[in-house]
Short mmCIF file of the C-alpha atoms (twelve columns), coordinates in Angstrom:
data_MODEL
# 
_entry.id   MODEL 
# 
loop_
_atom_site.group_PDB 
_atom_site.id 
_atom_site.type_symbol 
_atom_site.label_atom_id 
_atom_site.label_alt_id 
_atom_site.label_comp_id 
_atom_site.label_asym_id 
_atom_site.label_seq_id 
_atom_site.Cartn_x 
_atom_site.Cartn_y 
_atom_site.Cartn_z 
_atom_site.pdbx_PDB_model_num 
ATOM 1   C CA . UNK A 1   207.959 -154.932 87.716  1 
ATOM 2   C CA . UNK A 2   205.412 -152.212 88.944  1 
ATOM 3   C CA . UNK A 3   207.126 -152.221 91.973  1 
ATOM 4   C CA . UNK A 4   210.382 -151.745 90.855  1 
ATOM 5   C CA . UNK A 5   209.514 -148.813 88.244  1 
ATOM 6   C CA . UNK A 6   208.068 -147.026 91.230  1 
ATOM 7   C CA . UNK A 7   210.957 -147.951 93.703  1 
ATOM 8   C CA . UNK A 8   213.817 -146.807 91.051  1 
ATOM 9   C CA . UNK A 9   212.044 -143.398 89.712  1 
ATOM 10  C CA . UNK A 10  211.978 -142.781 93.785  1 
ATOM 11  C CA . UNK A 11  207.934 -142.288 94.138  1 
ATOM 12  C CA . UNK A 12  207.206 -145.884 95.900  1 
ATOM 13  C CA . UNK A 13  204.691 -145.267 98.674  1 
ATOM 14  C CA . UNK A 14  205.406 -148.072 101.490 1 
ATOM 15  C CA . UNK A 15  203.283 -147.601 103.634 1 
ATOM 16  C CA . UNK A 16  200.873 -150.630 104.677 1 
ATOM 17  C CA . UNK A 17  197.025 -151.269 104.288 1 
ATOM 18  C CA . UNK A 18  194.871 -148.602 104.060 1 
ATOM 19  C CA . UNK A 19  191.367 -148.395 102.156 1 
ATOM 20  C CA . UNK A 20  190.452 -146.877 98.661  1 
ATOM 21  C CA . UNK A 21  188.295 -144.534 97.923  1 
ATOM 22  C CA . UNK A 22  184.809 -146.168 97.274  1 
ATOM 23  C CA . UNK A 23  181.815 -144.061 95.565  1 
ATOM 24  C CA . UNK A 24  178.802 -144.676 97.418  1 
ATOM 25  C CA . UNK A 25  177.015 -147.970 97.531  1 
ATOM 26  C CA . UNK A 26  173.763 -145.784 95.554  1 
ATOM 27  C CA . UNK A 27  176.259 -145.342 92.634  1 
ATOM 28  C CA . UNK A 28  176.629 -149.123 91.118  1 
ATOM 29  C CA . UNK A 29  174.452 -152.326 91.288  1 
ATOM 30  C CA . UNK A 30  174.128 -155.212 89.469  1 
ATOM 31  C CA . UNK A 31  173.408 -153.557 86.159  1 
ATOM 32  C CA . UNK A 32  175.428 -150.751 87.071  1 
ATOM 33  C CA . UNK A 33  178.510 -152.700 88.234  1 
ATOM 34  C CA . UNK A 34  181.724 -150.462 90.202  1 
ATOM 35  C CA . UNK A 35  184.292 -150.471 88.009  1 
ATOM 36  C CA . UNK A 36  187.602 -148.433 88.566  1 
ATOM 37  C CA . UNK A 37  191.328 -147.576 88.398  1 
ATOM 38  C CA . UNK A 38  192.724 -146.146 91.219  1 
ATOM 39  C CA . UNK A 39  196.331 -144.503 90.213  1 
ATOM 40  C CA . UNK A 40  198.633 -145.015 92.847  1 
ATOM 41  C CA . UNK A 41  202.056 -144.904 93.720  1 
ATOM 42  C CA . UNK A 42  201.730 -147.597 96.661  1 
ATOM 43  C CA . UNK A 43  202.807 -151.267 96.221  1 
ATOM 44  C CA . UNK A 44  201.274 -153.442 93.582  1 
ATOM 45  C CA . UNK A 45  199.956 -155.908 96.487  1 
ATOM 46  C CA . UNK A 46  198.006 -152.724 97.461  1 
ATOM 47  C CA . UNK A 47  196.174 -152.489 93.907  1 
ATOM 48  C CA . UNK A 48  192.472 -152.425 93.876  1 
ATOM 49  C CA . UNK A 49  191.273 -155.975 92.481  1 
ATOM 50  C CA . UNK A 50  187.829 -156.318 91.291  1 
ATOM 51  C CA . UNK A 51  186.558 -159.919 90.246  1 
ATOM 52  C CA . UNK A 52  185.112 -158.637 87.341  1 
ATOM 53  C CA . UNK A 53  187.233 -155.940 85.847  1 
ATOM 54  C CA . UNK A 54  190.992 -156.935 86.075  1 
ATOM 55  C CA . UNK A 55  193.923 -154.340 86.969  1 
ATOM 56  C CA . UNK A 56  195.156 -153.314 83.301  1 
ATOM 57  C CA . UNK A 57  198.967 -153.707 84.497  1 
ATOM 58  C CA . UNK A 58  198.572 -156.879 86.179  1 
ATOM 59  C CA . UNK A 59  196.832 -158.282 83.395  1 
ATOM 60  C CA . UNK A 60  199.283 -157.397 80.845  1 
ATOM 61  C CA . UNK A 61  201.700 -158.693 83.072  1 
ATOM 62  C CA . UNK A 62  200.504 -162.116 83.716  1 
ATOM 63  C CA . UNK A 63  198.521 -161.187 87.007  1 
ATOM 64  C CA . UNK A 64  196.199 -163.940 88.454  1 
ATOM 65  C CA . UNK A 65  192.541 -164.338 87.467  1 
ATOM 66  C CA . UNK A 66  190.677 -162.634 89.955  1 
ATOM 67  C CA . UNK A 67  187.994 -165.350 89.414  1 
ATOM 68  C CA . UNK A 68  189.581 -168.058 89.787  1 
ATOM 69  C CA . UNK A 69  192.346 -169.885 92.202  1 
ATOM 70  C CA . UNK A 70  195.657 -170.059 90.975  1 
ATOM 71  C CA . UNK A 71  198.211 -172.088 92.144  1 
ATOM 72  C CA . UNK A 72  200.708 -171.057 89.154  1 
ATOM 73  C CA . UNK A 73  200.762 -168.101 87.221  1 
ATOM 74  C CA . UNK A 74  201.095 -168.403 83.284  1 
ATOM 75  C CA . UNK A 75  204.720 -167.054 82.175  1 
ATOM 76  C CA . UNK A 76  204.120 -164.910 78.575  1 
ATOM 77  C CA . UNK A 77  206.493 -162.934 76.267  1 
ATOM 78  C CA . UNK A 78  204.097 -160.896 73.947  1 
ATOM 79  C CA . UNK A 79  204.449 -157.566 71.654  1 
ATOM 80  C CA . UNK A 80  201.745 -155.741 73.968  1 
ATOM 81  C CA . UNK A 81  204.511 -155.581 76.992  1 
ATOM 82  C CA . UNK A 82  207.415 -154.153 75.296  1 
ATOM 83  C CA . UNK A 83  205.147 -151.319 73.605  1 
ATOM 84  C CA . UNK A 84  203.860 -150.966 77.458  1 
ATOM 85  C CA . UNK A 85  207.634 -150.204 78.116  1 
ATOM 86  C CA . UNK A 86  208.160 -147.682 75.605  1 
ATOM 87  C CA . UNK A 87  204.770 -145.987 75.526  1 
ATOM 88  C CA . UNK A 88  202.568 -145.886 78.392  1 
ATOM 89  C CA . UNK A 89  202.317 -142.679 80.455  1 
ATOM 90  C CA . UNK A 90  202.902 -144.571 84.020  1 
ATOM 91  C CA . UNK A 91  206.302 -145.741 82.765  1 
ATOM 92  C CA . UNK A 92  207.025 -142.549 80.996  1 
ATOM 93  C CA . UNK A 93  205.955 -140.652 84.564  1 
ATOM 94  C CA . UNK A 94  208.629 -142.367 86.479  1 
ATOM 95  C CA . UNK A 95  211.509 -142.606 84.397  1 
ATOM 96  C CA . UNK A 96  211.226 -138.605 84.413  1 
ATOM 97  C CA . UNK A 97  211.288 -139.592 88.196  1 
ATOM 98  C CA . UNK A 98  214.552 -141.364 87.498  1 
ATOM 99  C CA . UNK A 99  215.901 -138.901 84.971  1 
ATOM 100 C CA . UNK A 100 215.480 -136.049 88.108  1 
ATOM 101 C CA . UNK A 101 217.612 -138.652 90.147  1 
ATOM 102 C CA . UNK A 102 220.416 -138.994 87.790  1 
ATOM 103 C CA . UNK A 103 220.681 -135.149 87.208  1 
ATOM 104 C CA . UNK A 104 220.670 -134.735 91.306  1 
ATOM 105 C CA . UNK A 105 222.621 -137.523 92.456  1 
ATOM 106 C CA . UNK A 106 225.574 -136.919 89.769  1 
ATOM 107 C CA . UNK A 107 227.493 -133.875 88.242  1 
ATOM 108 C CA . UNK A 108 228.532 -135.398 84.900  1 
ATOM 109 C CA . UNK A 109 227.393 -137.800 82.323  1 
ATOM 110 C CA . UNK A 110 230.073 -140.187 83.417  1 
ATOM 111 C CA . UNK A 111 228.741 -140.422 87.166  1 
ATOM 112 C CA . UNK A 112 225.406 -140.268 85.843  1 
ATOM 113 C CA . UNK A 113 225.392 -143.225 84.122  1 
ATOM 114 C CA . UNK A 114 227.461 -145.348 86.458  1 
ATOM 115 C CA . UNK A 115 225.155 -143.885 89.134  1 
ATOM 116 C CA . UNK A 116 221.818 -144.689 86.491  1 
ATOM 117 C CA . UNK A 117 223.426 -148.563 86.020  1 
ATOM 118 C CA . UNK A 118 223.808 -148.814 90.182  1 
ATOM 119 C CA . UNK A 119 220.703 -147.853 90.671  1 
ATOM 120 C CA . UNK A 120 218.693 -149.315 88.247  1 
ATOM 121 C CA . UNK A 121 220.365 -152.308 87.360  1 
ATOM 122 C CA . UNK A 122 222.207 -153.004 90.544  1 
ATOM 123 C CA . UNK A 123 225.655 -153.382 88.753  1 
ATOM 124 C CA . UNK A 124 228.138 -150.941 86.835  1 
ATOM 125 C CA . UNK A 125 228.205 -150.657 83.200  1 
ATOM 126 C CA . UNK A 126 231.284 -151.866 81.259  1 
ATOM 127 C CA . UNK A 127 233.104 -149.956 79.021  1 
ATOM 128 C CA . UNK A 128 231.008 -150.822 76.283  1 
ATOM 129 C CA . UNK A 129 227.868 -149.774 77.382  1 
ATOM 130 C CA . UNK A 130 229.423 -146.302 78.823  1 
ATOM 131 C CA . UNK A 131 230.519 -145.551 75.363  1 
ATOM 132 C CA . UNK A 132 227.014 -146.590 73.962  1 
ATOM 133 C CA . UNK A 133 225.225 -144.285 76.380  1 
ATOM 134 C CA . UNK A 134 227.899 -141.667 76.004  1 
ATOM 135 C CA . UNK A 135 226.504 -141.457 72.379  1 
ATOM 136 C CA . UNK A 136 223.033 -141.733 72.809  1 
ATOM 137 C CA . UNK A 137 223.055 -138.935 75.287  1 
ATOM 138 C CA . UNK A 138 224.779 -137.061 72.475  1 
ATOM 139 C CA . UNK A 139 222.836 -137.894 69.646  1 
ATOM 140 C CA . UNK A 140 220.034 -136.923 71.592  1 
ATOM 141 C CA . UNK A 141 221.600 -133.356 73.047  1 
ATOM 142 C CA . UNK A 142 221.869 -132.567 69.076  1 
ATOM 143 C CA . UNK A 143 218.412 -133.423 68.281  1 
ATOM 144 C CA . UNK A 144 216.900 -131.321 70.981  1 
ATOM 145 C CA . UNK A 145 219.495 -128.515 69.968  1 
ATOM 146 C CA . UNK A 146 221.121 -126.072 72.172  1 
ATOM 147 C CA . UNK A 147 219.285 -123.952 74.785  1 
ATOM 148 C CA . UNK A 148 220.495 -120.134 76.131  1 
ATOM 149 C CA . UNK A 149 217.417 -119.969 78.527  1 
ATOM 150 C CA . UNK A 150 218.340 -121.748 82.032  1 
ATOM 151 C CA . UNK A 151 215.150 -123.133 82.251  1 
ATOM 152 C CA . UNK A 152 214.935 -125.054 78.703  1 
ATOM 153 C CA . UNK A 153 218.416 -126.043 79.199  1 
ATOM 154 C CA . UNK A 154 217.258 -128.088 82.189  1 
ATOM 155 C CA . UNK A 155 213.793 -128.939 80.700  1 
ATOM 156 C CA . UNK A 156 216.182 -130.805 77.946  1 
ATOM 157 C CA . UNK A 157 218.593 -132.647 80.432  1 
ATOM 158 C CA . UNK A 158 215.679 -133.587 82.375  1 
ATOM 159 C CA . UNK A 159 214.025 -135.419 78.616  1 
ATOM 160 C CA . UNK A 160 217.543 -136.815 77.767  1 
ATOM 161 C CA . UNK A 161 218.078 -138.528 81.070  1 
ATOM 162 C CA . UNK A 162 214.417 -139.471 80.749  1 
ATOM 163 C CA . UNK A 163 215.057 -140.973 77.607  1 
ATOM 164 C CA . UNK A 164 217.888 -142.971 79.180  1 
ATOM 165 C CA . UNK A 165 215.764 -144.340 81.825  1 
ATOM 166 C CA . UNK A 166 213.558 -145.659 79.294  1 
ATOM 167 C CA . UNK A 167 216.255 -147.343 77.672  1 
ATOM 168 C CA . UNK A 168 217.798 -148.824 81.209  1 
ATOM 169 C CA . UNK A 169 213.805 -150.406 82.317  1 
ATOM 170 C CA . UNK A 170 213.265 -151.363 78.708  1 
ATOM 171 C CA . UNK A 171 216.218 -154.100 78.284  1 
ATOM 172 C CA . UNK A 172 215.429 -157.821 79.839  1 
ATOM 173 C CA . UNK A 173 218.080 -157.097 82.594  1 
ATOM 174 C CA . UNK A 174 215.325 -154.848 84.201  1 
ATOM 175 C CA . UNK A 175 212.264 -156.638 83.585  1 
ATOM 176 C CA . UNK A 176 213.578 -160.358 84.740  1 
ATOM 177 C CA . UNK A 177 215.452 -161.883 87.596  1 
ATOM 178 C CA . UNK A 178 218.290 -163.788 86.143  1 
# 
């Protein structure tokens, strides 16, 4: 899911192996124990994994015990995941990504979200779903209001097809493989 947030917003980093940045050995011990976060745009099998302080995505996510062998990972559906979705700066961060993608990669709303459905969803939407995103791009235009400076105006297109984004990685098409 990490992966595909990063590879649809456009800011995946592929590139292979690679070390992280370590303080020195002086800096932790036993009663001091190395605990960190390491925000990166590179693959999720390139995440930093401590055995005693798990990766906060990965665990929300159902990501392996770092202290144990696992031969099956444990499937779960909870509340915490969803709000994740809506309201965590990492998601929020790339589907501004995505947003800038849909505003450069299209010249109307139309295109856009055919072009947003392609490439996040890997299908087109049906008539149904243009109309419904026709109207939340509307509703949305209203609420921010109208903008004479060129530089607002495209500070609020930017938001709205944020917002959309949001919307397109929130749904269960995104998040599972049917």
């Amino acid at each position: 899911l990490r992966d595909a947030l990063l590879a649809v917003s456009g800011q995946i980093d592929c590139t292979m192996g690679g070390s992280h940045p370590f303080p020195p050995v002086k800096e932790w011990s036993q009663h001091n124990p190395f605990m960190a976060v390491y925000d990166t745009n590179r693959r999720s099998v390139y995440l930093m994994v401590q055995r005693n302080e798990q990766h906060p995505f990965l665990s929300l996510f159902d990501g392996a015990d770092p202290t144990a062998s696992t031969a099956v990972r444990s499937t779960t559906t909870v509340p915490a995941q969803a709000l994740f979705m809506m309201n965590d700066p990492f998601v929020h961060e790339q589907c501004a990504g995505m947003g800038r993608r849909f505003l450069r990669n299209a010249q109307d709303d139309l295109n856009r979200i055919n072009w947003a459905y392609q490439l996040v969803l890997s299908r087109p939407p049906d008539a149904a779903e243009i109309n419904q995103a026709t109207a939340f791009l509307e509703r949305y235009r209203l609420k921010l209001g109208g903008a004479t400076d060129q530089t607002i105006a495209l500070r609020h297109q930017e938001k709205i097809w944020s917002a959309f984004a949001r919307v397109l990685v929130s749904g269960n098409e995104f998040m599972f493989v049917d």
